[in-house]
C-alpha positions in Angstrom: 32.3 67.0 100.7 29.1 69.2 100.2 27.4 70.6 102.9 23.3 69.5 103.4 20.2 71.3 103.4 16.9 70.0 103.6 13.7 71.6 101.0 10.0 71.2 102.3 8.6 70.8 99.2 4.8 70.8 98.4 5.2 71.0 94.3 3.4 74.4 93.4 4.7 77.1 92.4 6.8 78.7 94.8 8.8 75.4 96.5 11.0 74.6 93.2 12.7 78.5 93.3 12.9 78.5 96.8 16.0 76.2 96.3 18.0 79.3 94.4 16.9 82.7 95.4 18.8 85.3 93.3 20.2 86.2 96.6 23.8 85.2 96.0 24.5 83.9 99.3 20.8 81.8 99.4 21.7 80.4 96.0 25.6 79.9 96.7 24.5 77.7 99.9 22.2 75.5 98.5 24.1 74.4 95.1 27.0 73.8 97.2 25.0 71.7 99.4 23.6 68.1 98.9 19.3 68.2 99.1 16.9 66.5 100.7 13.5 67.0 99.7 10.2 66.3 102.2 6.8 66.8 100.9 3.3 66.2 101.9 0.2 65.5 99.0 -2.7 66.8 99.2 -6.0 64.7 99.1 -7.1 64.6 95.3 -3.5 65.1 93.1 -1.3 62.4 95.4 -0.1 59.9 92.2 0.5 63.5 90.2 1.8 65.1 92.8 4.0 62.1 93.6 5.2 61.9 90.0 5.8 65.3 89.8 7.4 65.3 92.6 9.8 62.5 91.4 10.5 63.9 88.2 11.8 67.0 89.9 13.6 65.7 92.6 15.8 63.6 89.7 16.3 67.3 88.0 17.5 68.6 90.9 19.8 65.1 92.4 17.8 65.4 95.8 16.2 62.6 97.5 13.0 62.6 98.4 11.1 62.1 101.6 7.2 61.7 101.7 5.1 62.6 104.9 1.7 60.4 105.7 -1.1 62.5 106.1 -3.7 60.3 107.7 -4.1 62.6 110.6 -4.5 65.6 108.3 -7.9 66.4 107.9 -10.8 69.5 108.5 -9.1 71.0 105.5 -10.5 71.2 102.1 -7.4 70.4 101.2 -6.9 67.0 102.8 -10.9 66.1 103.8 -13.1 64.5 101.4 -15.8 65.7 102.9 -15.2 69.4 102.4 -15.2 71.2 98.8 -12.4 73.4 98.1 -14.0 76.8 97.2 -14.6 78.0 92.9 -15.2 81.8 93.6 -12.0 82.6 95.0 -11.5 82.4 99.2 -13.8 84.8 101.6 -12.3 86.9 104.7 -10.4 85.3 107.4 -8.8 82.0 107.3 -9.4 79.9 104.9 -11.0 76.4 104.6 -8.7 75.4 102.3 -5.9 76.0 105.4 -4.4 73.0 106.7 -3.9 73.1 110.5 -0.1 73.1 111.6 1.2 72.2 108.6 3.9 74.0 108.4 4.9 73.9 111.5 4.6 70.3 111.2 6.2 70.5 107.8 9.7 72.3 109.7 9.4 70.4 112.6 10.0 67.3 111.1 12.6 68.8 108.5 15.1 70.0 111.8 14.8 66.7 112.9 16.0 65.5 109.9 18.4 68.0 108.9 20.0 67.2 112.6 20.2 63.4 111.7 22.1 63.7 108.1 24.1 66.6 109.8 22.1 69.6 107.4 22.4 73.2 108.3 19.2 75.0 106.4 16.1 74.1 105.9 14.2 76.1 103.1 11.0 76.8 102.3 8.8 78.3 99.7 6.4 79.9 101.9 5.6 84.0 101.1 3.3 86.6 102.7 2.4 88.1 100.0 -0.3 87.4 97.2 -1.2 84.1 99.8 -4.3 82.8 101.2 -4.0 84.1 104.3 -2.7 81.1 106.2 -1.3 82.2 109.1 1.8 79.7 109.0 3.3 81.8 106.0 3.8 84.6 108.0 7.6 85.8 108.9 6.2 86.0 112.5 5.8 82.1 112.2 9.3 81.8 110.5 11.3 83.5 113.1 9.5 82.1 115.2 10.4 78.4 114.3 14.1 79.4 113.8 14.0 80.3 117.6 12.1 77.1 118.4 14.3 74.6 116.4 17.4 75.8 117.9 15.9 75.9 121.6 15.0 72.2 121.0 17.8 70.3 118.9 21.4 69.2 120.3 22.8 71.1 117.1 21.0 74.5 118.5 21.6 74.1 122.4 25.3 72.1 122.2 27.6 75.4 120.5 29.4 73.2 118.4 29.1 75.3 115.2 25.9 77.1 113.9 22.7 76.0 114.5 20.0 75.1 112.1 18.5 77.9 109.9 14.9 78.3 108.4 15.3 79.9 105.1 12.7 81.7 103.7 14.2 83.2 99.9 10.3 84.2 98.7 8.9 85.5 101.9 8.5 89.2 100.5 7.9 88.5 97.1 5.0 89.0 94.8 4.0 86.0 92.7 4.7 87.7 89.7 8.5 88.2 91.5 8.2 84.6 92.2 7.5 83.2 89.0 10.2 85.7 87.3 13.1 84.4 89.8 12.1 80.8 88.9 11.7 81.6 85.3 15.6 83.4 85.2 16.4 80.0 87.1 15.5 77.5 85.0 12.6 76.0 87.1 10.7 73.4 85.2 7.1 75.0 85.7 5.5 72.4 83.7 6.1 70.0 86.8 4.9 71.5 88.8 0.9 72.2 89.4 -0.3 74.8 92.3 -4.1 73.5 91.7 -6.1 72.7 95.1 -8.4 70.1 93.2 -5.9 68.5 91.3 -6.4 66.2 88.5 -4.3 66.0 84.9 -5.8 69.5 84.0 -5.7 72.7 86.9 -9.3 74.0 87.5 -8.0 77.7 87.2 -10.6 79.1 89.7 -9.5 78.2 92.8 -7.6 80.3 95.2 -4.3 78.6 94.2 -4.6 78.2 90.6 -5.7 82.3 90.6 -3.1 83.6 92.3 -0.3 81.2 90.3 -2.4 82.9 86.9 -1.7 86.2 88.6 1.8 85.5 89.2 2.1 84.2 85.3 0.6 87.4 84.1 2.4 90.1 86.3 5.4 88.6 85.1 4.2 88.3 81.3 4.4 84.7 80.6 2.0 81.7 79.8 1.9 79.2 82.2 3.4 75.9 80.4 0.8 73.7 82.4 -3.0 72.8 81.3 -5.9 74.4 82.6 -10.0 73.2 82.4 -10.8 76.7 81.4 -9.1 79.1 78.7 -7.1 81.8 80.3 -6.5 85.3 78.4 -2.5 85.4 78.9 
């Protein structure tokens, strides 16, 4: 019987090779391990997202777990109301960050991973070429790995390890990132990093620039469409 993990997933481009680090022992644990995946959509790509999301999820045998995001707003990324920037993001934090959301994100996932009996959680998060949100930072990370284990039965009982938060891209470049998914056999063309969404990625916002870095530092063409020609 496999062992389970659970995969906060948000379907750009660094959630799908978070599942298979080429760290031997990251990879080893989760293809010997049955996946859940839990995801949250942004405001203005939720059917794509969602059917991206489904598609991959069927690649990789998971099963899939979608968060309501009704509460989730004074973000560009999940308010109406509030334009997600074209000239690339300013000092400081973001308006494009979403409050809590990854701790909201791994909070639910340990309380999950305790109920089907999972060991990991893992996420794609990095600290490096990222916004700036302050929830991607290993700080945050160890952080949460002290806090889930202070507050679940698995982390306070001693019978057997506690829950981990597994972090394989944390110290990778996007350009690292997109190689290690690439040698992996991540199917980039579901995926879509764009913060405005639609069938077609803008290419100027702060996502879509830094997943075009990523593509070039690493010297391949992004397999997905973009409104604006790129020079690969």
């Amino acid at each position: 019987m496999k062992e389970k993990a659970v995969i906060v997933l948000r379907g750009g481009s660094t959630a799908p090779p978070a599942w298979a680090s080429p760290k031997a022992k990251v990879t080893t644990y989760t293809r010997s391990r049955s996946v859940t995946a839990s995801g949250m959509i942004a405001k203005s790509n939720k059917q794509k997202k969602l059917r991206l999301f489904t598609m991959f999820a069927t690649i990789v045998s998971s099963t899939l777990i979608f968060l309501n995001r009704s509460a989730r707003q004074r973000s560009a990324l999940t308010d109406s109301a509030i334009d997600v920037p074209k000239d690339g993001e300013e000092g400081g934090i973001p308006v494009t960050y979403v409050p809590g959301r990854n701790m909201i994100f791994l909070s639910l996932a340990s309380a999950y991973a305790e109920v089907i009996g999972a060991g990991a959680i893992f996420t794609g998060v990095s600290s490096v070429d990222y916004s700036g949100y302050p929830d991607c930072r290993p700080e945050f990370i160890n952080s949460m790995n002290q806090t889930i284990n202070l507050a679940t039965k698995k982390g306070v009982s001693g019978e057997g390890p506690g829950l981990a938060i597994i972090a394989p891209l944390m110290h990778l470049t996007k350009g690292e990132t997109i190689e290690t998914g690439t040698k992996l056999g991540v199917p980039y063309h579901l995926t879509t990093s764009c913060y405005n969404g639609g069938e077609k990625a803008c290419g100027t916002c702060d996502s879509c620039r830094l997943r075009i870095k990523g593509f070039k530092e690493a010297g391949l063409i992004d397999p997905i469409p973009y409104q604006i020609d790129i020079d690969w």
